[in-house]
N, C-alpha and C positions, 0 to 999 in steps of 0.2 A: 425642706429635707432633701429631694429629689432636684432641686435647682438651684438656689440661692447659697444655701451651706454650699454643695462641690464646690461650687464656683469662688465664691468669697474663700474656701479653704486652697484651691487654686493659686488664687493670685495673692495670697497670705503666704505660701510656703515658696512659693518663686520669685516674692519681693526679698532682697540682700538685708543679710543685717553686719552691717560694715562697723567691725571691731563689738560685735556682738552686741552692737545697739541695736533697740527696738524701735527706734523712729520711726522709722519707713515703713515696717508692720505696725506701725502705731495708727498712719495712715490708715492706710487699709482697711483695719477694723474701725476705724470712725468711719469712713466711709460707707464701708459696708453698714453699719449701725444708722446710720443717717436715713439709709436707703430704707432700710427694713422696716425706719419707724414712720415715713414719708410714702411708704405703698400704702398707708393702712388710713394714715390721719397727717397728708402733708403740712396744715396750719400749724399742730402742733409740736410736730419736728422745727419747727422756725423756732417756738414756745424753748422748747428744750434747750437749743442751742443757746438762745437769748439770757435761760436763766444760767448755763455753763459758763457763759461768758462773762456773765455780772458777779457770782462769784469768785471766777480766777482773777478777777481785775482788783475786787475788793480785797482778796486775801494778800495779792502782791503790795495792799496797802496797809494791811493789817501787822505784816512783815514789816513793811519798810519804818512805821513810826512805833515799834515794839518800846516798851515800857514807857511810852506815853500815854494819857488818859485818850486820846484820842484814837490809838489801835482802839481800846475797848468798845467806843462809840463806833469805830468801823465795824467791828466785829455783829453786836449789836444789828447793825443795821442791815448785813449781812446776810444776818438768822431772819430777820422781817422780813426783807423782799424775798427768799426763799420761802418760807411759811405762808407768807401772802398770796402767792400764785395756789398751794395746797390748800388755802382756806377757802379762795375766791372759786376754784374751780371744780372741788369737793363739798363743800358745805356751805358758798351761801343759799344754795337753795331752801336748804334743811335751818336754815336760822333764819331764813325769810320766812316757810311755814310754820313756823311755830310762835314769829311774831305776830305772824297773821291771826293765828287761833288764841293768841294771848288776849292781844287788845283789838280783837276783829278789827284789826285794818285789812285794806286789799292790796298790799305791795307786790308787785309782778315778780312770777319766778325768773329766774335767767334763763335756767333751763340749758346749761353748756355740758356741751359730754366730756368726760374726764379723758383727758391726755393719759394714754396707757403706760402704768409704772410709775405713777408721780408719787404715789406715798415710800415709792423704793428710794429714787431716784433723790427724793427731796433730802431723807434720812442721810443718803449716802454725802451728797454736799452739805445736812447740815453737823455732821461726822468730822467733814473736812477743816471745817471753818472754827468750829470749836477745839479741835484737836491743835490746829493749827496756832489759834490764839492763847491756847495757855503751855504753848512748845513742845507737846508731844513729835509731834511729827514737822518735819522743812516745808518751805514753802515751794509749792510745784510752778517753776517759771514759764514752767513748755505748755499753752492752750491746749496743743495738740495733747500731750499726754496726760493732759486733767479731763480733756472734755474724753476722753479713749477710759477714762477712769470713771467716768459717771454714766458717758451713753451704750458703754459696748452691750451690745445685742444677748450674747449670752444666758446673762441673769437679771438685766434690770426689770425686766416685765414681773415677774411676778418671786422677783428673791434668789439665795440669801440678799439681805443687807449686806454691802461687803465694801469694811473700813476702811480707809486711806491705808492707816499704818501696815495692815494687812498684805498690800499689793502692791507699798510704795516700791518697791527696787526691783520687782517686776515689770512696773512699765518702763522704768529706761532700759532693762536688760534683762534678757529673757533665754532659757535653754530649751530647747526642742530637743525631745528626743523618739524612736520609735515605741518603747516604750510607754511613754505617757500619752501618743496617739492609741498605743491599743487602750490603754487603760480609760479613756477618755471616751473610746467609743466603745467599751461595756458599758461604762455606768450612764450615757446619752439611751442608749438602746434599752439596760432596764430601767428607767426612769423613762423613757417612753413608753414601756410596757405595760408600766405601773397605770399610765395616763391611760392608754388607749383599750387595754384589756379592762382591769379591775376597778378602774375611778370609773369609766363610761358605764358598764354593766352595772355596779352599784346606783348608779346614778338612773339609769332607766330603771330599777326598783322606786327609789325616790321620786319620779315620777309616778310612776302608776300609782303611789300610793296619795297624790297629793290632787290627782285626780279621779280616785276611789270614791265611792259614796260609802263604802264600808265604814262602820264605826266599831272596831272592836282593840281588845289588847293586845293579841298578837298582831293585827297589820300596827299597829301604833308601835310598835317594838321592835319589830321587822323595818320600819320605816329609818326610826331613829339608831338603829345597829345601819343599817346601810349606808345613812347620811356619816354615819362617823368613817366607816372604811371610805368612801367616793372622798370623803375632804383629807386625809390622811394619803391617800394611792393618789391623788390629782396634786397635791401640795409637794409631797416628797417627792412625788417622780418629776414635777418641775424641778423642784431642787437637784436631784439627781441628776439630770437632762445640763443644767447651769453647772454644777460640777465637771462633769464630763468634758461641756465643751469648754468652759474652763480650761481644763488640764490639756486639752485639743492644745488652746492660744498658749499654752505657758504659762498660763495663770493657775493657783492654787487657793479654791476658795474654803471657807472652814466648814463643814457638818451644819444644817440645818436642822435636821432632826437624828434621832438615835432612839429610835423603837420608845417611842412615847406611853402606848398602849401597856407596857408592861410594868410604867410606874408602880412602887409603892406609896405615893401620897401625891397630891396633886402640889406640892412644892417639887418634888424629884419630875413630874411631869411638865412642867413648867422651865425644868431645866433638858429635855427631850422633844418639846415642841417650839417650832418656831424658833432656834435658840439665838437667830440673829438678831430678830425683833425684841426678844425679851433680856437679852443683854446690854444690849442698844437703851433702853428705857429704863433697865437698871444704873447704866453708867453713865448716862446722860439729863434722867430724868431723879430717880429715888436716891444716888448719892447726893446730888448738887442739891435735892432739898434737905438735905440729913442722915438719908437712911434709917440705921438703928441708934444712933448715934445721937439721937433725940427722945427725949421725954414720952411716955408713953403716948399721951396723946397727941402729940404733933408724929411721931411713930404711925400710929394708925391711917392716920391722915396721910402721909408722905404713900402711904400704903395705896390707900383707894385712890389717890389722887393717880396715882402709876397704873391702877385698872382701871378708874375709868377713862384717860387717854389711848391705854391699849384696845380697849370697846371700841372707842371712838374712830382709833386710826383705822379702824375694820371695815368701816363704812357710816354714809350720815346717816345714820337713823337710830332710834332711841333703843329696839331689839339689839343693837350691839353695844352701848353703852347697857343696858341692863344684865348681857353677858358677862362685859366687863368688869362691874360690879358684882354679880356675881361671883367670880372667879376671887374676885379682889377680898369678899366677905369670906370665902371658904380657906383659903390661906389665913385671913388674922385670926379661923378660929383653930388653926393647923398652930399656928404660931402660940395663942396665947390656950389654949384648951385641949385641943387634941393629939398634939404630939407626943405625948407620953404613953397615952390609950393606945396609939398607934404603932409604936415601940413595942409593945407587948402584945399584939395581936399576930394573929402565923400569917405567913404571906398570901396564903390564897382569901383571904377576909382583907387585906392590905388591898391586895388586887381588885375586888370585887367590889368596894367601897368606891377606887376609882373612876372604876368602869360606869358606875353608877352614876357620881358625879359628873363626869366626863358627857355621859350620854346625853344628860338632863342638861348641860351647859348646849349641846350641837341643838336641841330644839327651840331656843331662844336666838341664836346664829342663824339660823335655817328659815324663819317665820317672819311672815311681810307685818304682822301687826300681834298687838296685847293677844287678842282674840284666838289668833292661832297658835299661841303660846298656850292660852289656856285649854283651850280643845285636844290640842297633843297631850299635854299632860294631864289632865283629867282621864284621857283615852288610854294614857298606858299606866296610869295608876286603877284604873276601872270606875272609877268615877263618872265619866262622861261615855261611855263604850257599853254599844245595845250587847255586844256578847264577846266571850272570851274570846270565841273564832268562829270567823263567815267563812262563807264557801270562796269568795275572792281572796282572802288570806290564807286561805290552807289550799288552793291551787298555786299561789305564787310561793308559797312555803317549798310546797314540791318545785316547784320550776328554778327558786334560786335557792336551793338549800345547799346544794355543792360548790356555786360563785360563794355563797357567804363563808360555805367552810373554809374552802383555800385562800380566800382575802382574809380571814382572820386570823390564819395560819399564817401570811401572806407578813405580818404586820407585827412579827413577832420577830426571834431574832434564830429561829429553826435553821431555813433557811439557810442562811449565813452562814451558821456556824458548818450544816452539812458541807453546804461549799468549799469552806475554810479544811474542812477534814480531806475531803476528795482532792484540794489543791495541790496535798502533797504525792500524789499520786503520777507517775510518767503521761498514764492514759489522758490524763485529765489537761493537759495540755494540746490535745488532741478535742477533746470531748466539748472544752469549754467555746473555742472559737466557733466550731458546728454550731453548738445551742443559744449562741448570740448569732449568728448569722438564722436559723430558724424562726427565734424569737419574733424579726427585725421581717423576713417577709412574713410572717403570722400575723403584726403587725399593720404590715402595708395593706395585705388583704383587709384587715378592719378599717384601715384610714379609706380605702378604697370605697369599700361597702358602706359606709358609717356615712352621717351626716355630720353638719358643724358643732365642735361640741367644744367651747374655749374650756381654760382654766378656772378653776374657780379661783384664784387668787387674781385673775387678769383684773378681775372689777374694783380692786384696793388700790 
């Protein structure tokens, strides 16, 4: 923020773009990207590059013998050596363990740390490579503007997923204007806000409760209310953050989320959360099997099969495929059972249904094993919980009960809309650049004070 952004924004806006080509800033931001992901984990900046390149080379051959069976088998091939580097460096640990525990063999883990962004990055070129083979989108001849398309710095860490067709004619040529710097560094600034203010302070509840010896129903409620605001304020305000400077480079990436919290059924939430992942999976994964478009029962199926990939690409462990499935079981019964009930119910029962939902899906997300799965919920249903409320739950009651209020205010679409109203006001031209500049050292003073606290989506 304080070093690497000026700088790289620097020598981005004082590189020429001759006849309004982006080349030269094409440059730049691979560079700069290069750099960003080689301070952290140089091995796999090589890793990156390697598989940037093995795609563009395949796809120029994918093009080049078009309506021969043999694009197909490029293509194909394509999709596996991309998917392979995500299988091998994500989950063979998690299919070694479980082989192990199957047929008690002893096969050694790997034990390799994951290249940061790779479930982004993978989606993104395998986006490309399919999009490409059935002609949506042209074939990108320029390395340099395809690898600027998969590695730039931005958004690949931790999202949107953001499509070829989406950006295609923004990397060759791009408008700058002052405008879209300011607008780019409101939404970087609250989307850091979101991170550094309400996702951290949530999150230190989440702690203390996970290192609680309390057993009761309010800290179990209190826990799992907090976990949902930290992954909501830590998720979005990344995405906001990749927006923003997005709009910085000239690029325009689509809405990741849109006030998810407020769904009426956990279908409309699904189109709220996450929207690039779960669009991505629709169009890539539950059309090409059928969609609806099939027999009920291959229906069903195309169904969970789309959750529990979505589980899965969340992390290797079986707490996220059980999510996934979950999610996946409570849609076929939206689809084939409850949507009518649901229809006729008034919105705050609409609302509160999901909330429900929604909460009970973040303690399955959240939980290193079955075990703590069931202790949480046993614990806020009162089941497993010595009392309704300990003296350590009704201290921290008090201590964050105004963070919980304004994050859950926070997370709505209030806010905005006040915004939206005061916009039109002279003052407010005046008012708005103040309270982003306040925000921003209010901000740095936390970054300052604060310890290391990545994103949660950094670990996908």
């Amino acid at each position: 923020m304080y070093f690497f952004l000026p700088a790289t924004l620097i020598i981005y806006f004082i590189t020429p773009m001759p006849n309004g080509s982006a080349r030269l800033r094409n440059i730049v931001l691979l560079v700069a990207s290069i750099i960003f992901y080689a301070w952290g984990e140089p091995i796999f900046s090589v890793v990156k590059i390697a598989q940037c390149i093995i795609a563009w080379a395949l796809a120029l051959l994918i093009d080049k013998y078009r309506g021969y069976i043999i694009s197909k088998i490029i293509m194909i091939v394509s999709v596996a050596i991309t998917l392979s580097a995500l299988l091998i460096f994500k989950y063979a640990d998690f299919f070694i363990w479980n082989i192990n525990n199957l047929f008690n063999s002893n096969l050694g883990l790997l034990r390799l740390i994951l290249p940061i962004g790779i479930s982004f990055y993978t989606f993104q070129i395998l986006n490309y490579t399919i999009d490409l083979y059935f002609g949506k989108i042209k074939v990108n001849r320029n390395i340099i503007d395809f690898s600027t398309y998969v590695l730039k710095f931005p958004q690949l860490i931790a999202g949107p997923i953001v499509r070829y067709a989406d950006v295609e004619a923004t990397l060759s040529k791009r408008v700058h204007s002052i405008e879209d710097v300011a607008l780019g560094v409101r939404r970087f600034v609250i989307g850091l806000g979101k991170k550094v203010i309400f996702a951290n302070m949530m999150g230190e509840l989440v702690e203390i409760y996970k290192n609680s010896g309390e057993s009761s129903v309010l800290f179990a409620w209190m826990y799992v209310i907090a976990f949902a605001l930290q992954i909501y304020f830590d998720f979005s305000g990344y995405s906001d953050m990749a927006l923003g400077l997005g709009r910085i480079f000239g690029f325009r990436f689509l809405e990741n989320f849109n006030y998810p919290y407020i769904a009426k059924s956990i279908t409309d939430f699904w189109r709220r959360w996450h929207i690039s992942l779960s669009t991505w999976f629709r169009d890539y994964v539950y059309i090409p099997l059928g969609g609806n478009r099939v027999p009920g029962a291959k229906h069903v199926f195309n169904i969970l099969i789309v959750w529990l990939l979505t589980g899965f690409w969340h992390g290797a462990a079986w707490n996220f495929v059980l999510w996934g499935l979950y999610f996946g079981l409570i849609l076929l019964a939206e689809k084939f059972i409850l949507s009518k009930v649901l229809d006729k119910m008034p919105n705050f029962l609409r609302h509160s249904y999901v909330l429900i939902v929604v909460l009970i899906s973040w303690v399955f997300f959240n939980a290193y094993n079955f075990a703590e799965i069931n202790e949480t919920l046993s614990q806020m249903f009162g089941f497993g919980a010595d009392s309704f409320a300990g003296i350590e739950s009704l201290y921290y009651l008090r201590s964050y009960f105004i963070p919980l209020l304004i994050a859950s205010i926070g997370c709505t679409p209030i806010i905005k809309r006040l915004a939206d109203k005061l916009s039109t006001k002279k003052s407010f031209l005046i008012i708005e650049p103040i309270s982003i500049g306040v925000l921003l050292v209010f901000v740095t003073a936390f970054l300052v004070d604060g310890s290391f606290n990545p994103f949660i989506y950094f670990r996908f």
